[in-house]
C-alpha positions as CSV (number, residue, x, y, z in Angstrom):
1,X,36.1,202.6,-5.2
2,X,35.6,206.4,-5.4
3,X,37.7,207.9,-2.4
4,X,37.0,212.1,-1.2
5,X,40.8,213.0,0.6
6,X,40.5,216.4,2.1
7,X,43.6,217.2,3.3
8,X,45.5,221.0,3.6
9,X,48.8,219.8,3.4
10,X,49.8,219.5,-0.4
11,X,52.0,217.1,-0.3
12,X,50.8,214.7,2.0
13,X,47.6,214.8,0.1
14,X,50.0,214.5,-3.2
15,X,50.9,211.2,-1.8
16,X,48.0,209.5,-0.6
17,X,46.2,210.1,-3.9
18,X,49.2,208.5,-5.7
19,X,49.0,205.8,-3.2
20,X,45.5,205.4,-3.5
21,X,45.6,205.5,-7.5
22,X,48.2,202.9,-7.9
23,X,45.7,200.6,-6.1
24,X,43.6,201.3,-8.3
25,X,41.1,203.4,-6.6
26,X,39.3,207.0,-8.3
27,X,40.5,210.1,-6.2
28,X,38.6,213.2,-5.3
29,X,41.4,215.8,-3.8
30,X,40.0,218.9,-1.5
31,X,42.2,220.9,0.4
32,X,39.1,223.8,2.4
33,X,37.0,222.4,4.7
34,X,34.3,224.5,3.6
35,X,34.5,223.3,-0.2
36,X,35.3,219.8,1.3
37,X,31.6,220.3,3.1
38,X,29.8,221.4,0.1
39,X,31.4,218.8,-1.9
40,X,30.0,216.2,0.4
41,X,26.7,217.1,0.5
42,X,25.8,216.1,-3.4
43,X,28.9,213.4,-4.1
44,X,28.1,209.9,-3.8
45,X,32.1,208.4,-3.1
46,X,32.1,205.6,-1.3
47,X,35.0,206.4,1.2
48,X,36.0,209.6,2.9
49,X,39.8,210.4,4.3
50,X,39.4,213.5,6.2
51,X,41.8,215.6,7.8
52,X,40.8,217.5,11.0
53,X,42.5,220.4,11.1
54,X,41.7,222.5,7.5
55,X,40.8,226.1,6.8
56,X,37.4,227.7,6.2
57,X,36.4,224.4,8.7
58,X,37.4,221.7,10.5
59,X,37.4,218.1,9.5
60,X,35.1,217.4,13.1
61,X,32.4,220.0,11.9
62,X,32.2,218.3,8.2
63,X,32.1,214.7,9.9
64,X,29.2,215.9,12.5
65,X,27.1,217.2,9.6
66,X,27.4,214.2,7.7
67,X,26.3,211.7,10.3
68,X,23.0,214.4,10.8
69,X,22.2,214.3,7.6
70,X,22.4,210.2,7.6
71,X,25.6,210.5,5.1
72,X,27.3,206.9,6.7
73,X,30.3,206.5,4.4
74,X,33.4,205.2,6.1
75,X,35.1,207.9,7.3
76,X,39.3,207.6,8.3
77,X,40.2,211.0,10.2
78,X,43.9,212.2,10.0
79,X,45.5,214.3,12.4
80,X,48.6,215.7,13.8
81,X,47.0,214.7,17.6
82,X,48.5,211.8,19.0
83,X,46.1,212.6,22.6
84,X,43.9,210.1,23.4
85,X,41.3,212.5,23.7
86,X,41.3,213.7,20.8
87,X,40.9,210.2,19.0
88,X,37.9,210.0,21.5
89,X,36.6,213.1,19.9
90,X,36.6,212.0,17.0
91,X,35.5,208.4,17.3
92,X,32.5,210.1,18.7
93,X,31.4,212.9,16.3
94,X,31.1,209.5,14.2
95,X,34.4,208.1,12.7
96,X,35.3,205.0,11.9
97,X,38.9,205.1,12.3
98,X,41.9,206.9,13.4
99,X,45.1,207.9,12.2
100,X,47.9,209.9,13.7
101,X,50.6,211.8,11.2
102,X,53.2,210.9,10.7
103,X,52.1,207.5,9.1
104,X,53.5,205.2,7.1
105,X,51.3,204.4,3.6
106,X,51.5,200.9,4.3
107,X,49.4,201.4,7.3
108,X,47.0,203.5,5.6
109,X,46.5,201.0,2.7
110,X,45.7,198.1,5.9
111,X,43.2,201.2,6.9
112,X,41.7,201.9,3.5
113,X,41.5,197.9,2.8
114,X,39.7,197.3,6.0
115,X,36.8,200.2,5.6
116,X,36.6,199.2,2.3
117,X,35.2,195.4,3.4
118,X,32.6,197.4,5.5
119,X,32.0,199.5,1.5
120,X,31.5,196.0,-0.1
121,X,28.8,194.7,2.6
122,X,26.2,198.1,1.3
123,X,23.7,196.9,-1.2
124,X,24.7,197.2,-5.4
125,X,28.5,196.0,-4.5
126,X,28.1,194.1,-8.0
127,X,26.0,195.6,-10.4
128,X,25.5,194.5,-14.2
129,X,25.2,196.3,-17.3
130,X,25.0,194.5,-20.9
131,X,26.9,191.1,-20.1
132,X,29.0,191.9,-18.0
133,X,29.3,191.9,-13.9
134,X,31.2,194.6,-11.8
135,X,32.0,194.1,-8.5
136,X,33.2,197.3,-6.7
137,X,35.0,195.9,-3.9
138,X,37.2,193.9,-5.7
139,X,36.6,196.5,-8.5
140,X,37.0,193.7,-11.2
141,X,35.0,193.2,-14.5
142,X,33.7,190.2,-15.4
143,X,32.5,188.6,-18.5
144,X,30.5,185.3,-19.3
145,X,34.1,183.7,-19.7
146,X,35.5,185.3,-16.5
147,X,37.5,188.4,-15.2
148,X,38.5,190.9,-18.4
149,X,42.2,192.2,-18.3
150,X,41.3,196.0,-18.2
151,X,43.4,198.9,-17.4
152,X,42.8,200.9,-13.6
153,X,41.7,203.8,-15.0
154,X,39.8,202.4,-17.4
155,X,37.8,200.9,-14.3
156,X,37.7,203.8,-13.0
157,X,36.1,205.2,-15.9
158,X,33.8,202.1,-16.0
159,X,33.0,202.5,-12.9
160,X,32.0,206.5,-13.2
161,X,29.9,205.5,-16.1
162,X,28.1,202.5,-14.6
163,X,27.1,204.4,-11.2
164,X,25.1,207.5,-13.3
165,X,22.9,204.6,-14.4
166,X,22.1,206.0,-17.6
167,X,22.6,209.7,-17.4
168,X,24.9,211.8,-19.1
169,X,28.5,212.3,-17.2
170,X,30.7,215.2,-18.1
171,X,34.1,215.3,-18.9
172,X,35.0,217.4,-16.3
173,X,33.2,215.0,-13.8
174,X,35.1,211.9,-15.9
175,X,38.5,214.0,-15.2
176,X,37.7,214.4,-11.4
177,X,36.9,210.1,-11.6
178,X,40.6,209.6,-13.2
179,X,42.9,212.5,-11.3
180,X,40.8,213.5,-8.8
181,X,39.2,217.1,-8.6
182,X,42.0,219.4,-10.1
183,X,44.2,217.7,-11.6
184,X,46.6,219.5,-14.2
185,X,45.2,217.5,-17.0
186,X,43.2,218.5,-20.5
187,X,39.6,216.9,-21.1
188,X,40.9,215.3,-24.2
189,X,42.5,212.4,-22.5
190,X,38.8,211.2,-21.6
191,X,38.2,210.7,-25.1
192,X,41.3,208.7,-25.4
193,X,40.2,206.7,-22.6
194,X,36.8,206.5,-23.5
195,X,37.6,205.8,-27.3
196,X,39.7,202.4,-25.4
197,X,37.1,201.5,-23.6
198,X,34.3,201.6,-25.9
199,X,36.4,199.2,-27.9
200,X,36.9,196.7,-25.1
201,X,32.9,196.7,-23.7
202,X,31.6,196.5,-27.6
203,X,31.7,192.7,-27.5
204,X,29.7,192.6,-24.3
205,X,26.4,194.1,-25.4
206,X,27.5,197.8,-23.5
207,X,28.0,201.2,-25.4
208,X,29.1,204.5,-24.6
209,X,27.2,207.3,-25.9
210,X,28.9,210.7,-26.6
211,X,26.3,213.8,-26.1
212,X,28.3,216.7,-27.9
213,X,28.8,219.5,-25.4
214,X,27.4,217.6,-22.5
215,X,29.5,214.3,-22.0
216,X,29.0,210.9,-22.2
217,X,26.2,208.1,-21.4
218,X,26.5,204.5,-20.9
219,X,23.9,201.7,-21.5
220,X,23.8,198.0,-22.4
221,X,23.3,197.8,-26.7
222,X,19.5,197.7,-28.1
C-alpha cells in the first residue's frame, strides 16, 4: 500500500516510515498541515496517518475537508491527547481510529494491519497487467506458476507503475513511491530499480517504457 504520514515531530515520523517500509509499504512523509492538505487533495494513497496537532493546520481541519469532499481513505489520528474527548472529537470529524503518543510500533503495525483489511475490501484490490496478478493488500505478485520472489521496493515500484494505468510517472514521483516525499536520495537509483525490474516482468508479457525527460510508462507487451 501507498501510506501519507503527516507528522511535525521528525523523529517520530523518521520511525514510523522506517516501520512502515520494512513491511513493505510506499511512504509519503509531510510534516505542515497546510502542505499535508494540498497534498491530499490530488494524491490517491490508500492510507492516511495523520497527526493532529501540526503547523500551518491542524490534523482535525485536514480530516473534516476530506470527509466533505467524499475523500474516505482510512484515516489513523495521532496525538499527544490521552482525554476521552478528544478521541471523541476526532472519531467524529470522521476517523477511523485512534492513537495516543507515546505508542509502541507494535501497536501501530496491529492498527495499520487492521485499516488496511477495510483498503483490500475497495474495488481493484487485484489488478492485472500482461500475465501477471497484483493483489494490493497482500501486495504480492503473481505469475501463471504462482507468487514471484520480488524485492519490497521493487513492489513498490510495481505498484506506482501499475496504478497510473498507462501514463507516464516521473522520477521524482517514483522517488516519493520508494522513500517517501523528500527523501535524501538522487533520481538515479530509479533507473537502478527500474533497470531490475524490467528484467524480472520481461518474461510476463509487461514492459516499462522510459520517456526521456518525462519518466517512465508501464504496459503489458504488444
Amino acid at each position: 500500500m501507498r501510506i501519507v504520514v503527516v507528522e511535525d515531530n521528525i523523529s517520530v515520523a523518521k520511525g514510523i516510515c522506517y516501520h512502515l517500509q520494512d513491511l513493505g509499504h510506499a511512504v509519503d512523509v509531510l510534516h505542515d498541515g497546510a502542505e499535508a492538505d494540498a497534498f491530499l487533495r490530488h494524491d490517491d494513497a490508500d492510507l492516511v496517518v495523520l497527526d493532529i496537532s501540526l503547523p500551518a493546520m491542524d490534523g482535525l481541519t485536514i480530516l473534516r475537508a476530506m470527509r466533505t469532499r467524499e475523500d474516505n481513505r482510512p484515516v489513523l489520528l495521532l496525538t499527544a491527547r490521552a482525554e476521552t474527548e478528544d478521541k471523541i472529537t476526532g472519531l467524529d470529524a470522521g476517523a477511523d481510529d485512534y492513537l495516543s503518543k507515546p505508542f509502541e510500533m507494535a501497536e501501530f503495525g496491529a492498527r495499520i494491519r487492521a485499516l488496511s483489511r477495510r483498503v483490500s475490501e475497495r474495488p481493484q484490490s487485484v489488478m492485472t497487467i500482461g500475465t501477471l496478478r497484483f493483489d494490493r493488500s497482500a501486495r504480492m505478485v503473481e505469475g501463471p506458476d504462482g507468487p514471484l520472489d520480488i524485492p519490497r521496493r521493487e513492489v513498490a515500484l510495481f505498484e506506482s507503475l501499475l496504478m497510473a494505468e498507462g501514463r507516464i510517472v516521473s522520477k521524482q514521483a517514483l522517488l516519493d513511491s520508494l522513500y517517501g516525499t523528500g527523501a535524501d536520495v538522487d533520481e538515479p537509483v530509479v533507473e537502478v530499480y527500474v533497470s531490475r525490474l524490467r528484467k524480472r516482468l520481461h518474461p510476463y508479457a509487461v514492459q516499462i517504457i522510459v520517456k526521456r525527460g518525462l519518466g517512465y510508462l508501464m504496459q503489458a507487451a504488444p
